[in-house]
C-alpha positions as CSV (number, residue, x, y, z in Angstrom):
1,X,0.0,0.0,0.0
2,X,1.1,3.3,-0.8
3,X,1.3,5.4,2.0
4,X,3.2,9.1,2.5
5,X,4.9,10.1,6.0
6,X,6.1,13.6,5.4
7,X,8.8,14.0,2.8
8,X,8.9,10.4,1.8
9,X,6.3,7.8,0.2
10,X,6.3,4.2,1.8
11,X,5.6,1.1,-0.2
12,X,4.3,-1.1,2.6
13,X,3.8,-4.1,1.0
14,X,7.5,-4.5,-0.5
15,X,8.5,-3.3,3.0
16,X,11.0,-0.4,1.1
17,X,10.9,3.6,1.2
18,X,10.7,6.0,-1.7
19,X,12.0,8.8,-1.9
20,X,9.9,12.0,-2.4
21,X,10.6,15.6,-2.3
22,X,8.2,18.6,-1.0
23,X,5.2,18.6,-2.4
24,X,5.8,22.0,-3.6
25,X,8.5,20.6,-6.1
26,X,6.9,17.3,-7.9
27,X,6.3,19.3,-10.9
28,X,9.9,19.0,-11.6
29,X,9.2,15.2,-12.0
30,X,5.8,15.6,-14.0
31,X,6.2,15.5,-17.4
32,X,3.7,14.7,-20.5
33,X,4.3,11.3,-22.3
34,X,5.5,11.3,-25.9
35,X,3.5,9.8,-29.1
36,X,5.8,6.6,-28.4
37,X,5.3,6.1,-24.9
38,X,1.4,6.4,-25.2
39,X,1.3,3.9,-27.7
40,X,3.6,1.7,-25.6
41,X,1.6,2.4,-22.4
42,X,-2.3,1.5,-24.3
43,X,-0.6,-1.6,-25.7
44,X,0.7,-2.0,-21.9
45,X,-2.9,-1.8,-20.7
46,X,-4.7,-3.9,-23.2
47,X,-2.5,-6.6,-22.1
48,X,-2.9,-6.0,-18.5
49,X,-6.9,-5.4,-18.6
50,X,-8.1,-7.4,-21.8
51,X,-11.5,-6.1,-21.2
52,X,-11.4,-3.0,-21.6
53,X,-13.2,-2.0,-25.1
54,X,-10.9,0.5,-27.6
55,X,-12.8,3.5,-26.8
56,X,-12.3,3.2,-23.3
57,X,-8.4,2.3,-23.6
58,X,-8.6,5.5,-25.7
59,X,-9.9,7.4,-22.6
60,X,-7.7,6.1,-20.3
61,X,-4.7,6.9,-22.3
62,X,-5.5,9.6,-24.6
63,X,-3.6,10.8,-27.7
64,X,-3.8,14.9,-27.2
65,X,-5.2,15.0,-23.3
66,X,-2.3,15.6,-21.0
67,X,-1.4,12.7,-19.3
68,X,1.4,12.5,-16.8
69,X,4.4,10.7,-15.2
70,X,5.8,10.7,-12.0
71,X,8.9,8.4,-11.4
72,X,10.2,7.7,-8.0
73,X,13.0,5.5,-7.0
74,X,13.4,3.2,-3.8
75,X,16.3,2.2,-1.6
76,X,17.4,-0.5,-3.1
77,X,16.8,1.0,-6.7
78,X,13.1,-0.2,-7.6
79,X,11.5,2.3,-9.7
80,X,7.4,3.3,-9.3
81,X,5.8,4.8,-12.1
82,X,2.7,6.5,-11.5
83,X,0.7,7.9,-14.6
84,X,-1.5,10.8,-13.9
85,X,-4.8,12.0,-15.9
86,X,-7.0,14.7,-15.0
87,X,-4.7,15.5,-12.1
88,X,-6.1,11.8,-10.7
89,X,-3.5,8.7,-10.8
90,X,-4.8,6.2,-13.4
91,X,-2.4,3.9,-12.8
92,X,0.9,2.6,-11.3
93,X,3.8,0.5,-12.0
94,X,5.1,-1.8,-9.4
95,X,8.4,-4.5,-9.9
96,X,7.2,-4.1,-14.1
97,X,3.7,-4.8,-13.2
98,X,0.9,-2.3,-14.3
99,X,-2.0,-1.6,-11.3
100,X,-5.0,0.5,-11.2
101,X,-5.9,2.9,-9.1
102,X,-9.4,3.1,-7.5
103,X,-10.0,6.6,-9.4
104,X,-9.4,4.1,-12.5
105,X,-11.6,1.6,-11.5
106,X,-14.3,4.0,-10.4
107,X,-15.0,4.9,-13.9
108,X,-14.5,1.2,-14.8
109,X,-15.4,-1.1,-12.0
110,X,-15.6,-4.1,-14.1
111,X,-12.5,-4.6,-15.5
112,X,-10.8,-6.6,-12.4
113,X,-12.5,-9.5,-10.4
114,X,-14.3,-8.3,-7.0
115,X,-14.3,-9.5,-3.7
116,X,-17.0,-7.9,-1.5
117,X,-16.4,-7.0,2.4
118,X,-18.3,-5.4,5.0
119,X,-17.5,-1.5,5.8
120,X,-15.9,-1.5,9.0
121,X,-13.2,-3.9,7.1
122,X,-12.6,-1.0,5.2
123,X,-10.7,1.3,8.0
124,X,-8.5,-2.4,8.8
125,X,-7.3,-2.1,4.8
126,X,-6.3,1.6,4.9
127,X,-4.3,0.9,8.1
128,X,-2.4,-1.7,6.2
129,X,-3.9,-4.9,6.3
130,X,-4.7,-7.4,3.7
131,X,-8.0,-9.2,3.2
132,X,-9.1,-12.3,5.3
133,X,-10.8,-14.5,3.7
134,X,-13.2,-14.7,7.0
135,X,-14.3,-11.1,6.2
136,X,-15.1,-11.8,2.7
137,X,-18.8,-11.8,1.7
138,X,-19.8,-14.5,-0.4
139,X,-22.9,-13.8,-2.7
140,X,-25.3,-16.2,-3.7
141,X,-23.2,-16.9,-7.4
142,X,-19.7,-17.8,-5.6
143,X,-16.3,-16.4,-5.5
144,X,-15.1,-14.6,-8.7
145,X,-12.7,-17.0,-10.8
146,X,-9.3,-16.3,-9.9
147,X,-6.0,-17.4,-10.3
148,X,-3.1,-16.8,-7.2
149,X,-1.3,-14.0,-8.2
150,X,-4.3,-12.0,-10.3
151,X,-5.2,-8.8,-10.1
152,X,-8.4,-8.2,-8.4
153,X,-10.9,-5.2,-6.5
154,X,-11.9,-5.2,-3.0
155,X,-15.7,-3.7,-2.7
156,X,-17.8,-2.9,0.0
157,X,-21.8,-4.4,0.9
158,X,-24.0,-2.3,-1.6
159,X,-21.9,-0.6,-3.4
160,X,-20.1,-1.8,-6.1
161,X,-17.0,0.9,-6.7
162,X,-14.1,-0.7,-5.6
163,X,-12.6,1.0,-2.2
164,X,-9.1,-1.3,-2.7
165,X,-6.9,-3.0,-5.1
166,X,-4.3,-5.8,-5.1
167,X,-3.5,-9.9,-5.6
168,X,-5.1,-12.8,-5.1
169,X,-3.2,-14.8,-2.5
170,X,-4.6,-18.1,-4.2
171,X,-7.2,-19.0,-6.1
172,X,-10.6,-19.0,-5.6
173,X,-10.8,-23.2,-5.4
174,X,-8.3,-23.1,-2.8
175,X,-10.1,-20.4,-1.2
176,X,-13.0,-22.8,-1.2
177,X,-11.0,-26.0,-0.4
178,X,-9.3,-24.3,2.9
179,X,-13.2,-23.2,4.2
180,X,-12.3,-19.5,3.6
181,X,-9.8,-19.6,6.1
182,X,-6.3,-17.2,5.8
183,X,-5.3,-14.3,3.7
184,X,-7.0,-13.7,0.7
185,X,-6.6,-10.6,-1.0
186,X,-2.6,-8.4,-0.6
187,X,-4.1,-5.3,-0.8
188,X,-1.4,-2.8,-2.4
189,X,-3.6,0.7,-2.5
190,X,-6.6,1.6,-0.7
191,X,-9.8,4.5,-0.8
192,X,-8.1,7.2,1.4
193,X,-4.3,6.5,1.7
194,X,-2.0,8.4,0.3
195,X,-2.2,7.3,-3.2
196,X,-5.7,8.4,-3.3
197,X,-4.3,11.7,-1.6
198,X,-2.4,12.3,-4.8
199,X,-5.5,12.8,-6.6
200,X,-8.6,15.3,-6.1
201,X,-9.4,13.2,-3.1
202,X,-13.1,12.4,-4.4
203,X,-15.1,9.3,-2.7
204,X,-16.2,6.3,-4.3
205,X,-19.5,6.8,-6.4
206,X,-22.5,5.0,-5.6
207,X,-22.5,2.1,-7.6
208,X,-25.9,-0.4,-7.2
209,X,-24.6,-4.0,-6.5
210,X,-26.5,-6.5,-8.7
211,X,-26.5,-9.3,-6.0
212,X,-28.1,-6.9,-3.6
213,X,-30.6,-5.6,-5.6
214,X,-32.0,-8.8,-6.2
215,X,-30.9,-9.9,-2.6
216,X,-33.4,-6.8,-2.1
217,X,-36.0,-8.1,-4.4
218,X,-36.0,-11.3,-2.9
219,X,-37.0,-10.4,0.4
220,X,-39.4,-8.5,-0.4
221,X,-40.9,-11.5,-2.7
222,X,-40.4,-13.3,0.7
223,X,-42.4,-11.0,2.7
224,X,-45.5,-10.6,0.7
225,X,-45.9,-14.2,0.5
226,X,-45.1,-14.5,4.4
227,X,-47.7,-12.4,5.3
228,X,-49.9,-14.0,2.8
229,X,-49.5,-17.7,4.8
230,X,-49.9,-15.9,7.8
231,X,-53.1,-14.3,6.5
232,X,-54.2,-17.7,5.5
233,X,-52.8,-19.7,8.4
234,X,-55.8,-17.7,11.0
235,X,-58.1,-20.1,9.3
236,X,-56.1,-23.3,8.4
237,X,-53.7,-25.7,10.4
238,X,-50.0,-24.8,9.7
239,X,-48.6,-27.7,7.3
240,X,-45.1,-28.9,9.3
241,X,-41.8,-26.8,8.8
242,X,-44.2,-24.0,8.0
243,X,-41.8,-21.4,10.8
244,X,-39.0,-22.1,7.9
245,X,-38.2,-19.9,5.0
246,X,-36.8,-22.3,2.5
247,X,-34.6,-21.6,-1.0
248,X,-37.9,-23.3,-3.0
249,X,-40.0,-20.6,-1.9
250,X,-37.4,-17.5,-1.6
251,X,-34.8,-18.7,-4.4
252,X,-31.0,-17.4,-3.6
253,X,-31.8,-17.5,-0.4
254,X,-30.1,-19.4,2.2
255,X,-32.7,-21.0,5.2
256,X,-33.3,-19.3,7.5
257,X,-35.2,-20.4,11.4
258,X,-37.2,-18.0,12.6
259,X,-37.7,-19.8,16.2
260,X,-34.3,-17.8,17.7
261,X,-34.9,-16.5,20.8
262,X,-35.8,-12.7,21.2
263,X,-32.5,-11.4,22.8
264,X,-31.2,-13.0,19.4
265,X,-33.6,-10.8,17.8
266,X,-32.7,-7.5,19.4
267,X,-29.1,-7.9,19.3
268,X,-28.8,-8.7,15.7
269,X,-31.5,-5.5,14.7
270,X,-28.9,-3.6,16.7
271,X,-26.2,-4.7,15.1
272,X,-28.0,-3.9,12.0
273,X,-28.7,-0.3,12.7
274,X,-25.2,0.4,13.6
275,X,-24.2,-1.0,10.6
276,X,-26.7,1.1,8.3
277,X,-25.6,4.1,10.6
278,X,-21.7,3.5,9.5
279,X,-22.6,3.0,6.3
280,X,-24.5,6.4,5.9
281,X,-21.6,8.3,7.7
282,X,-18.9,10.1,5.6
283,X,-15.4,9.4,5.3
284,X,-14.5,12.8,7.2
285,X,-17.3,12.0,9.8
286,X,-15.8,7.8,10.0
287,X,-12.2,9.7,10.2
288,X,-13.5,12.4,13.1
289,X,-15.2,9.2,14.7
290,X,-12.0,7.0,15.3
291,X,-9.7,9.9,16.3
292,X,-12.2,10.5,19.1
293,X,-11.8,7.0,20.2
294,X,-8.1,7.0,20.0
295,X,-8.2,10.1,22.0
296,X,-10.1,8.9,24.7
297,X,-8.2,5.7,24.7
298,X,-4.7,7.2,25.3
299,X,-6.1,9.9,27.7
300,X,-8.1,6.8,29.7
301,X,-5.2,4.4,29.4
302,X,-1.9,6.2,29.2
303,X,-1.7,9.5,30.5
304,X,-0.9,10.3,34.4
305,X,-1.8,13.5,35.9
306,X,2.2,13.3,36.9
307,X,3.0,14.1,33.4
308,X,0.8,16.6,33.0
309,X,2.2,20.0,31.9
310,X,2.7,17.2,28.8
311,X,3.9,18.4,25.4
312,X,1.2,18.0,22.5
313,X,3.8,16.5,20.4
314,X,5.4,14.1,23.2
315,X,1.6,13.3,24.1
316,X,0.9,12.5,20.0
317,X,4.1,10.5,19.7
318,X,4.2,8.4,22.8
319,X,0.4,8.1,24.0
320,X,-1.5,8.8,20.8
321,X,0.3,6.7,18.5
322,X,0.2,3.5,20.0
323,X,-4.0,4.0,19.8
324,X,-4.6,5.1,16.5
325,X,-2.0,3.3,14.4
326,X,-4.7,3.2,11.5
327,X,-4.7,7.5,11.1
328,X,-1.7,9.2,12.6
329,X,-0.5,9.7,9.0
330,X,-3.1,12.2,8.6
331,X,-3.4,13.1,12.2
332,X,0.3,14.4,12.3
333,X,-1.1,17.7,10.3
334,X,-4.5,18.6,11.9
335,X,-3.4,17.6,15.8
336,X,-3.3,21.8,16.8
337,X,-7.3,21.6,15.2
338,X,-8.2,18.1,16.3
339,X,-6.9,19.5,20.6
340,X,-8.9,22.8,20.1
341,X,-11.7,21.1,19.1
342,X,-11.2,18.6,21.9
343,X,-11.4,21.8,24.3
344,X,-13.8,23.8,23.1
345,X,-16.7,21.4,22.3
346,X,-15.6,18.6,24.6
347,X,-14.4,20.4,27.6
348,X,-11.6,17.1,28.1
349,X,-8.3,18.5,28.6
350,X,-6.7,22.8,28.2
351,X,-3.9,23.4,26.0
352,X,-1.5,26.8,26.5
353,X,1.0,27.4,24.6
354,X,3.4,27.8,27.2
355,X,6.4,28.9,25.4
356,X,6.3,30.6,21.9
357,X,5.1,27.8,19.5
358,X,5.0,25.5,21.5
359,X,1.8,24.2,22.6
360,X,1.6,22.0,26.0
361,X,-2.0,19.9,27.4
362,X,-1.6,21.5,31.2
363,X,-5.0,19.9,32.7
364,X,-7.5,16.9,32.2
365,X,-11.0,16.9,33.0
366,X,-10.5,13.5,34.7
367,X,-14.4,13.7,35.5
368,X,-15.9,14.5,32.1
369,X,-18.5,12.0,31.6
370,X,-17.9,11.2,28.0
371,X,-14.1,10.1,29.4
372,X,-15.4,8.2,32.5
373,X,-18.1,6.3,30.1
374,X,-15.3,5.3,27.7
375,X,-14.2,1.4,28.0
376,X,-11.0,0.6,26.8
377,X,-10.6,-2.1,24.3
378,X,-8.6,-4.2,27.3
379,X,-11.7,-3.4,29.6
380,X,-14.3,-4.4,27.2
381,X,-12.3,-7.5,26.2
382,X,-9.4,-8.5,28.6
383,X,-6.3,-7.8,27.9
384,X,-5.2,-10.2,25.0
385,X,-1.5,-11.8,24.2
386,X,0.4,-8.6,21.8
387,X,0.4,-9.4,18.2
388,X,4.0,-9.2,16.4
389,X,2.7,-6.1,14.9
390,X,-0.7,-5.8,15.3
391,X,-1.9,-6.8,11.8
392,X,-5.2,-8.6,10.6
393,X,-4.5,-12.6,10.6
394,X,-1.4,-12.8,13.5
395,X,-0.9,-15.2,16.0
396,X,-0.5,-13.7,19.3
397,X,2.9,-13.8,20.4
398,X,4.1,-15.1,23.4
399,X,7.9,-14.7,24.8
400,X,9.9,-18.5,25.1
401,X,10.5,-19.6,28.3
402,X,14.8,-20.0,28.9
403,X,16.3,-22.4,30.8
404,X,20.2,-22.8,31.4
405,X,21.0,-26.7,31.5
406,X,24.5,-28.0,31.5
407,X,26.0,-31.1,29.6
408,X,28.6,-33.8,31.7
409,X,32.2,-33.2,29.5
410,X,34.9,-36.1,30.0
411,X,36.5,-34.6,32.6
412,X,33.6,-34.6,35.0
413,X,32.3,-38.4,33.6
414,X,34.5,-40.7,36.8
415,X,32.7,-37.8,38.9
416,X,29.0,-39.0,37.6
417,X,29.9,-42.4,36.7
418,X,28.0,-44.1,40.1
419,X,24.6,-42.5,39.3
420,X,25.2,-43.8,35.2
421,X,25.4,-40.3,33.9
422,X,27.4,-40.2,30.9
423,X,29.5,-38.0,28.5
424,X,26.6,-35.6,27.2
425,X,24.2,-36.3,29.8
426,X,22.2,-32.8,30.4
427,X,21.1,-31.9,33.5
428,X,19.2,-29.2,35.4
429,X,21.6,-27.1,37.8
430,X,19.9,-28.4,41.0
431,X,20.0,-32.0,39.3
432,X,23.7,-31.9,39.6
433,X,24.1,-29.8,43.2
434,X,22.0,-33.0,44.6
435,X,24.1,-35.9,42.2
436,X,27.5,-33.8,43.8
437,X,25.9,-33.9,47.5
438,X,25.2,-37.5,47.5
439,X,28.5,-38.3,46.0
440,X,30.4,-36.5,48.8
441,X,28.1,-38.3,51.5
442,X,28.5,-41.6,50.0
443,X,32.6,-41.5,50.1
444,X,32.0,-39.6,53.2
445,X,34.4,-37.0,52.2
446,X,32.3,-33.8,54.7
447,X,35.2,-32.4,57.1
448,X,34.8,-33.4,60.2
449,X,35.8,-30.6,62.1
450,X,33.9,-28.5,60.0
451,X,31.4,-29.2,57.7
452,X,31.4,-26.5,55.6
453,X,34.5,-27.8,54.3
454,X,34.3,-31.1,51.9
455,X,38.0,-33.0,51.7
456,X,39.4,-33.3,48.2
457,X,40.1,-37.2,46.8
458,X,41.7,-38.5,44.1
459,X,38.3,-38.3,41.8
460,X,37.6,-34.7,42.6
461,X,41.4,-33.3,42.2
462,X,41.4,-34.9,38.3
463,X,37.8,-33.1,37.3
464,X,37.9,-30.0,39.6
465,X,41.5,-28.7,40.2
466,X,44.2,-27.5,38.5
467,X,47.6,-29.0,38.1
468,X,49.1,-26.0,40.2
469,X,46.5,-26.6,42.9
470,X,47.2,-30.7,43.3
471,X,49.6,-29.8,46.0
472,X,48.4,-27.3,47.8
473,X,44.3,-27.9,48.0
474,X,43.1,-30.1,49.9
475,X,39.1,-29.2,50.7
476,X,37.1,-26.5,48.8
477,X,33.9,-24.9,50.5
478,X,30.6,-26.6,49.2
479,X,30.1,-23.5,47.0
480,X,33.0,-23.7,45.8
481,X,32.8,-27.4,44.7
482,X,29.4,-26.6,42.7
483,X,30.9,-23.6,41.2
484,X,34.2,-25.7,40.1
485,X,31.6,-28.4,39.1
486,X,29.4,-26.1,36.8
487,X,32.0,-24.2,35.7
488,X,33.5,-27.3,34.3
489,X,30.6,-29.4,32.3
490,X,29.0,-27.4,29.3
491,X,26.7,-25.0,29.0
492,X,23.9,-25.3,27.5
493,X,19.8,-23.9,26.9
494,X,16.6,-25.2,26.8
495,X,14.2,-22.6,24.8
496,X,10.7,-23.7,24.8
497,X,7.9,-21.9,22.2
498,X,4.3,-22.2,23.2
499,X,2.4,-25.5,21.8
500,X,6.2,-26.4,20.4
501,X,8.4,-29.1,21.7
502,X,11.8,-28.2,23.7
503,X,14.8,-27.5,21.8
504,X,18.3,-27.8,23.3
505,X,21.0,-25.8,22.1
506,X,24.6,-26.3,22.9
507,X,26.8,-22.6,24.8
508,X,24.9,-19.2,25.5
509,X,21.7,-18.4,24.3
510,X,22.3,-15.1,22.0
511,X,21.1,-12.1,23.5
512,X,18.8,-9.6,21.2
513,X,22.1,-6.8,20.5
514,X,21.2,-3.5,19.8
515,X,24.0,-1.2,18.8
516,X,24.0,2.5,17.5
517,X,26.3,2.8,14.2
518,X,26.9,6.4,12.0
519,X,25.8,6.7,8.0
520,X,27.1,9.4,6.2
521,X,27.4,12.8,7.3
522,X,27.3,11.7,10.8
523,X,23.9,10.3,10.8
524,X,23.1,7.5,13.6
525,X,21.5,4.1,13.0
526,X,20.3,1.5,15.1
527,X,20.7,-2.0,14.4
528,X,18.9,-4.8,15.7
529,X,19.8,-8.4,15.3
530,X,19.1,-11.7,16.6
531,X,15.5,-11.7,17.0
532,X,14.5,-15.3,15.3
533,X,16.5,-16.8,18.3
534,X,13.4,-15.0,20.1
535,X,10.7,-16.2,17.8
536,X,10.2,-12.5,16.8
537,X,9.6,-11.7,12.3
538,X,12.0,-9.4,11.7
539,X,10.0,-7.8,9.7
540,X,6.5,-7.4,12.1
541,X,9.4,-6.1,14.7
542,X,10.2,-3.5,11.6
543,X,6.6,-2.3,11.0
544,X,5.6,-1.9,15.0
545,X,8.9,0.5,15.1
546,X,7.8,2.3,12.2
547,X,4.9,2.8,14.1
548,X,6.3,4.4,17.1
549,X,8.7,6.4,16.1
550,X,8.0,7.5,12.6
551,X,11.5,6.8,10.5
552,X,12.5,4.7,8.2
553,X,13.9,1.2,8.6
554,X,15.5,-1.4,6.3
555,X,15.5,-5.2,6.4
556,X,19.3,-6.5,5.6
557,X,20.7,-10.3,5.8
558,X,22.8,-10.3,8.5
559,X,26.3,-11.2,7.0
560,X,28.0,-14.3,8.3
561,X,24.9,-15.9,9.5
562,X,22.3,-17.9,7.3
563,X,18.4,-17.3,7.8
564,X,19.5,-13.9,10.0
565,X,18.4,-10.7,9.4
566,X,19.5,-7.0,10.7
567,X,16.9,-4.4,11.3
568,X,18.3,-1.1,11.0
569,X,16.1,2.0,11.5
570,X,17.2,6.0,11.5
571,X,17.9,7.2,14.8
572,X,19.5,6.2,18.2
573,X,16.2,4.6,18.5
574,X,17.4,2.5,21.6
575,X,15.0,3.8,24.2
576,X,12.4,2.9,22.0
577,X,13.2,-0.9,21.0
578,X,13.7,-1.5,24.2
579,X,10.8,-0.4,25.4
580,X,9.1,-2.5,22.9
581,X,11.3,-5.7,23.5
582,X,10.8,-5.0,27.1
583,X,6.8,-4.3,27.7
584,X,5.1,-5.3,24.3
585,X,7.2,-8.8,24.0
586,X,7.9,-9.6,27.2
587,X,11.6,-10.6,26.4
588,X,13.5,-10.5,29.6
589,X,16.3,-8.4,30.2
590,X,18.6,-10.4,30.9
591,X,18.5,-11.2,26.9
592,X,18.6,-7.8,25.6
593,X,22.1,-6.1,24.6
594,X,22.8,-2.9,24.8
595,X,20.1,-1.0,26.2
596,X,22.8,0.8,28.6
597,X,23.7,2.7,24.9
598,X,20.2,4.8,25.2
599,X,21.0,8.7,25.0
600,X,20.7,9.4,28.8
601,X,17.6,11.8,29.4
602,X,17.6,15.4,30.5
603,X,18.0,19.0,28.9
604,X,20.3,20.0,26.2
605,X,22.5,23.1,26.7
């Protein structure tokens, strides 16, 4: 999906940044496309959309019209194309494959395979996720005929302008054969990101659905005659199954009971007018609606009245974000708007600007009833197990559980070889303080005249002392002897994943390492590596930093090491991963490196 954070444009789905300059100076990189390149570009598009008639490809890609190109280049040197008409993006080209855009597909909604979804779905795809197949509508004619890897439209109930584009993620008789289960759609642009920003910023046209016009049609049908049998059932005995509307009388469709209970009634007419109420709101009133919410949420959740004078900026970046991951793109502009409003008509919180410019949120109405009334998502639901990052379709994650375990070498085997422990024999630390104890009570070997002292034989001066030492030590303090003991057999970790067996691994356990290195002109980069020892994606790690502290970051294979990769993001960002590692993972400590290279807090001179 393409998405804009101030001066650069983000493709999410290949995970890499373009580069963009001010808005002010694109028209540097606009320029009109030659005789050639049109012809090149129609023939382009009559491939990539063979059903599109030639008067149409003609008004897509005109001969005399002016139409557009804007090229922009990515890190690791893929090139984006976006061709421009009317001041709206037609299309783009992605990795030499031609997409359109929904301002495109508005004036041509047929042209690419639909899948239909319900509204609220909508604001999940502009934050970034892809289609589940659970949230896909299935009419009454099936799935659309696709192939994995086809282009196809996302649409919304009733309305049949697309509000999405991307790929299939497999066809539709897998989708079928998996019981619409997984990801189904990888949605590359969306209605309202900043793709769509590029353009005039129109919404999508109302476009009748055929399935639910005759959906429509059909119930109506259904409740003339329902009302006729109840008309006629006054006078004659109901026939049995007569309390079932059935496919033979209502064809396409499904049966339905109408013996539910009556809570079942109300709740579902509920959830009915809330959804006709989201569907009649506007994108700007949807938008006002969820910033609102997020609002709330951080002030509820995350804000102490010890903070408070609290910068707006600090309060956006730190409390805000982490609540409203799906809009802060185009909350980062209006936030000066969005807090006088929040004063004025609310009467929640007062903002001075208590230095020049600089605007601060110095009190909370902690008793303003629309605050006290709002439930947090983790008090309406419970607190649930932290997603890698949050998107549509990921398993919870949940932090391994460590254990140090330590392997008998050949030195130590003639100390273990009464209890049958051999060479590589791994054992718990308290395993072998007990199998050490019982061995120095069974030769009797405790000093007698104190027994905090255990005498050295033969055995124990070949596995636990040095040659120098032979001659000179002849008992060792029991912490000593298990210290000599551990110290000498090898080292090893037991890391178990939830609903996974136990895996042993031989030395340390690697330790997350985060380390600050300089780019350039001086500029600082952290790097984070090791996180598959962990369990952690790289790459879900990536997106959740991206989220909290706005800069860019790159995925790199990490050299020397197979199946490793190095997350580096701008910044001495080191506060902030650990904070994430720490409280959103769960990852101990103890297995983090480097955190002591944070830039220390406190005022700059």
């Amino acid at each position: 999906m393409l998405r804009c954070r101030g001066d650069v444009l983000v493709v999410v789905k290949t995970g890499c940044w373009i580069s963009q300059p001010p808005l002010n100076a694109l028209h540097n990189l606009l320029h009109a496309l030659s005789s050639h390149c049109r012809r090149k570009l129609k023939a382009d598009v009559s491939a990539a959309f063979p059903s599109l008639s030639a008067d149409e490809l003609s008004e897509l890609v005109p001969n005399k019209e002016d139409l557009n190109v804007v090229k922009i280049y990515a890190h690791k040197g893929d090139a984006v194309t976006l061709y421009v008409l009317h001041k709206n993006p037609v299309f783009f080209e992605l990795e030499k494959r031609l997409y359109p855009t929904v301002y495109m597909l508005w004036r041509y909604p047929s042209v690419l395979p639909a899948f239909t979804t319900w509204p609220p779905v909508l604001q999940k795809l502009i934050g970034g996720a892809d289609l589940m197949l659970p949230g896909v509508v299935v009419p009454a004619s099936g799935l659309p005929e696709v192939k994995q890897g086809d282009y196809c439209a996302v649409t919304v109930v009733n309305n049949r302008a697309p509000v999405a584009v991307g790929t299939a993620a497999m066809s539709s008789a897998e989708m079928n054969s998996v019981g619409m289960k997984g990801r189904g759609v990888c949605v590359l642009h969306t209605y309202m990101d900043y793709l769509w920003a590029f353009g005039d910023k129109s919404g999508p046209p109302s476009l009748a659905d055929a399935d639910s016009e005759e959906l429509e049609m059909n119930g109506e049908q259904c409740n003339v005659e329902e009302r006729e049998e109840d008309e006629k059932g006054a006078e004659e005995e109901p026939c049995p199954g007569a309390d079932q509307i059935t496919d033979e009388a209502c064809p396409g469709i499904e049966e339905l009971s109408l013996a539910e209970p009556e809570e079942q009634k109300v709740e579902q007419s509920n959830m009915e007018e809330e959804e006709n109420q989201d569907d009649q709101k506007t994108p700007q009133e949807m938008m006002d609606a969820l910033l609102l919410q997020c609002f709330l949420h951080a002030l509820k959740s995350k804000v102490k009245k010890s903070e408070l004078p609290l910068l707006t900026s600090t309060f956006l970046r730190n409390h805000m974000f982490s609540c409203c991951k799906n809009v802060f793109d185009v909350f980062c502009q209006q936030l000066s708007k969005f807090l006088q409003s929040m004063q004025q008509q609310h009467n929640l919180v007062q903002v001075k600007e208590l230095s020049k410019g600089v605007e601060s949120i110095v009190e909370v109405d902690w008793k303003n009833p629309e605050l006290r009334s709002f439930h947090t998502p983790e008090e309406a639901g419970g607190e649930a197990a932290p997603a890698q990052d949050g998107g549509e379709g990921e398993k919870p994650y949940h932090p391994p559980e460590i254990t140090t375990l330590y392997s008998v070498s050949a030195r130590l085997e003639p100390l273990f070889l009464d209890t049958n422990k051999r060479k590589g024999t791994i054992l718990q630390p308290t395993e072998v303080r007990s199998l050490i104890t019982e061995y120095v009570k069974k030769n009797e070997l405790v000093d007698q005249t104190n027994k905090n002292y255990v005498m050295i034989n033969p055995t124990l001066c070949d596995c636990l002392l040095e040659k120098s030492e032979y001659q000179e030590v002849n008992v060792l303090k029991w912490d000593d002897l298990f210290s000599r003991t551990l110290g000498r057999m090898q080292e090893c970790c037991q890391v178990v994943f939830p609903g996974q067996a136990p895996v042993i691994k031989k030395g340390h356990i690697e330790p997350i390492d985060i380390s600050v290195a300089s780019r350039g002109s001086n500029k600082k980069v952290t790097l984070i590596k090791n996180l598959e020892v962990y369990g952690l994606d790289p790459t879900a790690v990536s997106t959740a930093l991206q989220h909290r502290v706005q800069a860019s970051s790159v995925l790199q294979p990490l050299p020397g090491a197979k199946d490793k990769v190095l997350v580096q993001i701008q910044g001495n960002q080191i506060q902030q991963v650990g904070n994430l590692l720490l409280d959103h993972y769960k990852i101990p400590r103890k297995y983090i490196q480097g955190l002591d290279k944070a830039p220390k807090g406190g005022k700059k001179k």
